[in-house]
N, C-alpha and C positions, 0 to 999 in steps of 0.2 A: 351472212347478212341478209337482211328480209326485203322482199321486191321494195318495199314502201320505202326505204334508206336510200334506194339507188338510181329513186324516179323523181323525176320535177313534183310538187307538193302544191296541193289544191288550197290555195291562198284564203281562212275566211276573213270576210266583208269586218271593217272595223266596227268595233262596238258603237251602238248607236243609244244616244238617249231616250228613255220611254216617251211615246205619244203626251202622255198624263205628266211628264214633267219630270219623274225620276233621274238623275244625273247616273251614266253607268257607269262615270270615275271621278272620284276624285281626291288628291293628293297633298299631304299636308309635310312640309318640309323646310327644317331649319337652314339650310344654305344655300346661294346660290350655285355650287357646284352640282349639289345631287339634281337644283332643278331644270340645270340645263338640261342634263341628262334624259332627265324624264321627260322635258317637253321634244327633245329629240329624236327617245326611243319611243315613242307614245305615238309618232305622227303615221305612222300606220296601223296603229291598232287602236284607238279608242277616237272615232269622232269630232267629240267635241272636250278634248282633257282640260281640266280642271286642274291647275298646281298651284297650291296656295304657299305663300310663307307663313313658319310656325310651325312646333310642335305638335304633339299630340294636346296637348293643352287648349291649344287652338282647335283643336279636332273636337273637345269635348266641349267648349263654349258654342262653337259654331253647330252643332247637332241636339244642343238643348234646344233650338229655335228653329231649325230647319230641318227637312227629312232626308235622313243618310242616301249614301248612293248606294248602288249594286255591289260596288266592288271602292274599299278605301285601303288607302293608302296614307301611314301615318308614323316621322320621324320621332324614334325615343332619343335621340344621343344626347339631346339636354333636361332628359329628364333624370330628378332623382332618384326618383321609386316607379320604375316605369309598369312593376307588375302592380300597383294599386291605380295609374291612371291610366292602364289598358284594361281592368277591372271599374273601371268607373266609362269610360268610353261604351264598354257594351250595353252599360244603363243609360245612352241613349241613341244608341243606334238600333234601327230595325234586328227583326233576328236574322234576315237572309243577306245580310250585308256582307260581305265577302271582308275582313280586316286582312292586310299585309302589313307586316312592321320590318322598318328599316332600323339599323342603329349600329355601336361603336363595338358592341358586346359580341366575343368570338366564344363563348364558355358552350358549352354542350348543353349544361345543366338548363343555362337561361332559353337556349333553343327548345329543348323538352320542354320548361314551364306554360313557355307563352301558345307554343302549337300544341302540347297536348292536355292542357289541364285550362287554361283562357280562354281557347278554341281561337287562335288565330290563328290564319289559314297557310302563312308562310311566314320565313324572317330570314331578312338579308341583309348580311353585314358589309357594310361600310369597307370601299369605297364600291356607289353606287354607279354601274356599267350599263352599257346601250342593250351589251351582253346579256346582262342580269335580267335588266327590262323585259327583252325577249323572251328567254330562254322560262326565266322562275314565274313573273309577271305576264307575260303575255297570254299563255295558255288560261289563265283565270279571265282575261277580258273577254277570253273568246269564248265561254261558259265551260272550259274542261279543266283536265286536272292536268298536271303537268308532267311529261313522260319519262319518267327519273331513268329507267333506263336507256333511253336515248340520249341521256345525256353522258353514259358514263363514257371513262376511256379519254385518252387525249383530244386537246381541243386543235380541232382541224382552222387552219387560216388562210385560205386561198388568197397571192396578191397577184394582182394582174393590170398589167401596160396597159392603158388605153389601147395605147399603138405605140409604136418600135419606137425606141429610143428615150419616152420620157421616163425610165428610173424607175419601172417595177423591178426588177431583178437587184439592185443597188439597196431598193427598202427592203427585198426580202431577205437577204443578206445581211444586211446591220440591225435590220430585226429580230432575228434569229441569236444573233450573237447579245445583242440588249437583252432580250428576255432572261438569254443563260446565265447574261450576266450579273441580272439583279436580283431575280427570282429564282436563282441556282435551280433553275426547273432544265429539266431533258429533253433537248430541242433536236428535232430531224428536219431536216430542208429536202422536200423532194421535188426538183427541176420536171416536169414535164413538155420542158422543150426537149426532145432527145436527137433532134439535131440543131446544130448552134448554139446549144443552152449557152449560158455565163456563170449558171453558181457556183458551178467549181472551178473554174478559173477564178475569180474573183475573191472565194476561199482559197486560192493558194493549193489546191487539192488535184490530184488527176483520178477523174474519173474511175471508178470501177467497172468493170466489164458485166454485164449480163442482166442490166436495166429491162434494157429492150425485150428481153425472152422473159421476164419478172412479167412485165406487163404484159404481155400478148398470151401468155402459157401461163394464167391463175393455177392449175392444177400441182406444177413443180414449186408454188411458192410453201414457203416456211418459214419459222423465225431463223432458223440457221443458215436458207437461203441468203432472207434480208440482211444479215450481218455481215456475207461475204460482197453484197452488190452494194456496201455504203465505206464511207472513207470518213477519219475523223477530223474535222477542221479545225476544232478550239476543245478544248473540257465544255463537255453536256453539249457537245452541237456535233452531229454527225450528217453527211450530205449523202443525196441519192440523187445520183446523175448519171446523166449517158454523154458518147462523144460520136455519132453515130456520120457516117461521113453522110454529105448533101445527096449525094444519088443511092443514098436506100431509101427505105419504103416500109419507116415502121408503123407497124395498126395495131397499137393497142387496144385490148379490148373491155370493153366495159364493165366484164368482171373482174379480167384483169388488175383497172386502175383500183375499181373497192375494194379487192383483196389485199394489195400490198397497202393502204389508206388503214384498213381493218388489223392489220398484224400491228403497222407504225403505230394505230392507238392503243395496241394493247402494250407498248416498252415507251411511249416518248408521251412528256406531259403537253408537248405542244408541237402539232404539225403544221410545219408552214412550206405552202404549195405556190411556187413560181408555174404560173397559170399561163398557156395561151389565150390570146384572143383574136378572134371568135374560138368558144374551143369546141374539140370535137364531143364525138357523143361519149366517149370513152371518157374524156377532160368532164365532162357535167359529172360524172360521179363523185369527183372531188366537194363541186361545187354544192351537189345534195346533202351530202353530211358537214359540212361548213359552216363553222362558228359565228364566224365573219367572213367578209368579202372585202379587200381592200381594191376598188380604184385608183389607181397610181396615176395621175394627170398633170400635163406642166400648161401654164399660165397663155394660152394659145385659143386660136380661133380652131384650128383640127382637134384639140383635144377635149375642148368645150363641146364639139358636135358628137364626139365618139364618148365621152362620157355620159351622157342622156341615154346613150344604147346601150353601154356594157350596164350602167343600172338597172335598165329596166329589164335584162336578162338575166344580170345578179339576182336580182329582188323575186323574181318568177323562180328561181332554183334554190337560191341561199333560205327565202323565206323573209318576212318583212320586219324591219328594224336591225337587220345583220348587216348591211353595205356602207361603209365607209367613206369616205372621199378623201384622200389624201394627194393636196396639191402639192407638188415637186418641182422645183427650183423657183421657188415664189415672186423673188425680186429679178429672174435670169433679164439681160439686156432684151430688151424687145418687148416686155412681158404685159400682158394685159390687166389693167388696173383692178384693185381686188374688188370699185364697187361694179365692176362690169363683167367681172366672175359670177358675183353673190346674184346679181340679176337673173345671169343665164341658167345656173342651179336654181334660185329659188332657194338658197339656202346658205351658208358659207363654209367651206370645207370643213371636216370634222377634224383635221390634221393639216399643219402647213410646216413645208421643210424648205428652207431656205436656200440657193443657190450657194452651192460650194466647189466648182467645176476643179479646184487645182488640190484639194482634197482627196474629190472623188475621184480626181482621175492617178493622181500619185496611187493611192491606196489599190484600184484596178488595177496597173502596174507593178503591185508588189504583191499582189495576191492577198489580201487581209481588209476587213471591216474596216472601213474610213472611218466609224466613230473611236478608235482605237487613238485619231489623232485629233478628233475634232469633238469638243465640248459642244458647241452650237448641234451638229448632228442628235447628241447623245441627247440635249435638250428637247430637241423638236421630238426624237423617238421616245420621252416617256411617256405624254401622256397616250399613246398607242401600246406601249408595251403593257401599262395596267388596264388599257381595255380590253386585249387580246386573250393574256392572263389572268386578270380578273382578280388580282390579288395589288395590293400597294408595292413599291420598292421595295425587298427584304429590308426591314434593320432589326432582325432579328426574326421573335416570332413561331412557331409550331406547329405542331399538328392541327389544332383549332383552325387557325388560321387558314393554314391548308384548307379544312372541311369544309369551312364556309364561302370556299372560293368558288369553290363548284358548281 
């Protein structure tokens, strides 16, 4: 893995509007789901965004009259013949005009058409992610190209407590098990608590033995190592844990944690990392290559202060439009009313999971995923598990699908 993977990442400045008036974004989209999305993932990377409702349709009336931006962005899914009005769309936009197209279309064929014979510059299929935003979109706002190998390989998801006790390890747990279970994708959970973790207690699992020397000693790691230091919790969820008693003294080390992060992408479609916090310098390397970052916070005056920090630390490491906020136990007794949350953010959680204390706690008690018994859980964790995964709830579906999830 390359120094640049395993070091905090030089943030650029959001795209800013020309002097002369040129717009550096702007976004033409049929529903209000994809636009929440984008005015979302967009708030760190483009200034002043622009997200209009309507097709590309609208793209094409509104650019006979006014001059295109730097960089557009324009929904096909209601279009009928979208290669004739993305064929008619470049007779009026400038020629430097960057086109991204969103839509419903997973075919190969239609991918090849519009990127390589159109000239538009990327296309991303539906359902539209914060993820996507980042990862596919982002690098064009910021005037580059997008670093397709840095993307490949599983997608890393760091979730991390505020602080002790509000339900990070509980989400990354039944997150884990949600993904596997709807997107029959191959989930690894790996605990970087390695003393006192709970994931595998909480999977019902006893630890495997030799975590701790995995991390500290990158040199003895290998994939037939990693297969002896994980335990299987569910079909497609396997855990990587330690049980290390209170008075040791493990130091993972920073090549360490890439190295074993580095194998788990090359076998598991999704790694999800139970995170310290504050974490060490060893723990940031997780956060480096990190898809997303989940904020685990409950409805409180402590976790409202520690939330502003662990984001602005996420955000410095994960990279900007990756951090999540996911508030835990929403309605608990005591709880802080949601408009004196959305004040303190500035914004309203991206995920809200409702109190289910005799749930969560039976299920801790028996070792297994609480959403096993709890619809409401399973509820709250979808619209998370398609942003994480980046693909819809399987009901069916293929290779394509797969491809474009990417």
């Amino acid at each position: 893995m390359s120094d640049t993977a395993t070091t905090a990442q030089t943030r650029p400045a959001p795209s800013q509007d020309s002097p002369g008036g040129r717009r550096s974004f702007v976004a033409f989209v049929s529903e209000v789901a994809s636009e929440d999305v984008l005015r979302s993932g967009l708030v760190d990377l483009v200034a002043n965004p622009q997200v209009r409702q309507g097709g590309i349709r609208a793209a094409i009336r509104a650019f006979e009259k006014e001059e295109s931006p730097r960089t557009l962005l324009v929904d096909v899914s209601a279009s009928n013949d979208p290669i004739a009005e993305l064929d008619a769309l470049a007779g009026v936009c400038a020629p430097d005009t960057k086109v991204l197209v969103v839509g419903e279309r997973t075919d190969i064929d239609f991918y090849r058409e519009i990127t390589r014979h159109l000239g538009a510059d990327e296309y991303v299929a539906k359902p539209l992610t914060r993820d996507k935003v980042a990862t596919l979109l982002g690098p064009y706002l910021a005037g580059d190209a997008p670093d397709v190998a840095g993307t490949r390989g599983g997608r890393v998801v760091c979730v991390c407590g505020v602080r002790g006790g509000v339900g990070g390890t509980t989400v990354a747990v039944n997150l884990a098990q949600h993904v596997a279970d709807t997107t029959r994708s191959h989930v690894a959970v790996l605990d970087l608590h390695l003393r006192g973790g709970h994931v595998a207690m909480m999977s019902g699992v006893k630890p495997a033995s030799a975590l701790r020397h995995a991390l500290e000693n990158p040199q003895v790691v290998d994939g037939l190592f990693l297969e002896r230091v994980s335990v299987s919790s569910a079909e497609r969820v396997r855990v990587f844990a330690a049980d290390e008693p209170f008075d040791a003294d493990p130091r993972p080390t920073p090549d360490g944690v890439a190295k074993v992060i580095e194998l788990l992408r090359q076998r598991f479609n999704v790694i999800i990392v139970d995170m310290p916090i504050p974490p060490s310098l060893a723990d940031r390397q997780a956060l480096a290559v990190a898809r997303q970052t989940l904020l685990v916070f409950t409805p409180d005056m402590a976790s409202l202060r520690d939330v502003e920090r662990a984001k602005k630390m996420a955000s410095t490491l994960t990279g900007a439009g990756r951090t999540l906020l996911v508030l835990n136990r929403s309605n608990m007794p005591g709880a802080l009313k949601s408009t004196i949350i959305n004040e303190a953010l500035s914004a309203k959680p991206d995920v809200v999971i409702p109190d289910m204390p005799k749930q969560i706690s039976r299920a801790g008690n028996l070792g297994r995923a609480a959403l096993n018994d709890s619809a409401a859980l399973r509820r709250a964790l979808a619209p998370l598990t398609q942003e994480v995964s980046g693909i819809r709830q399987r009901k069916g579906g293929g290779i394509f699908a797969r491809f474009f999830s990417k």
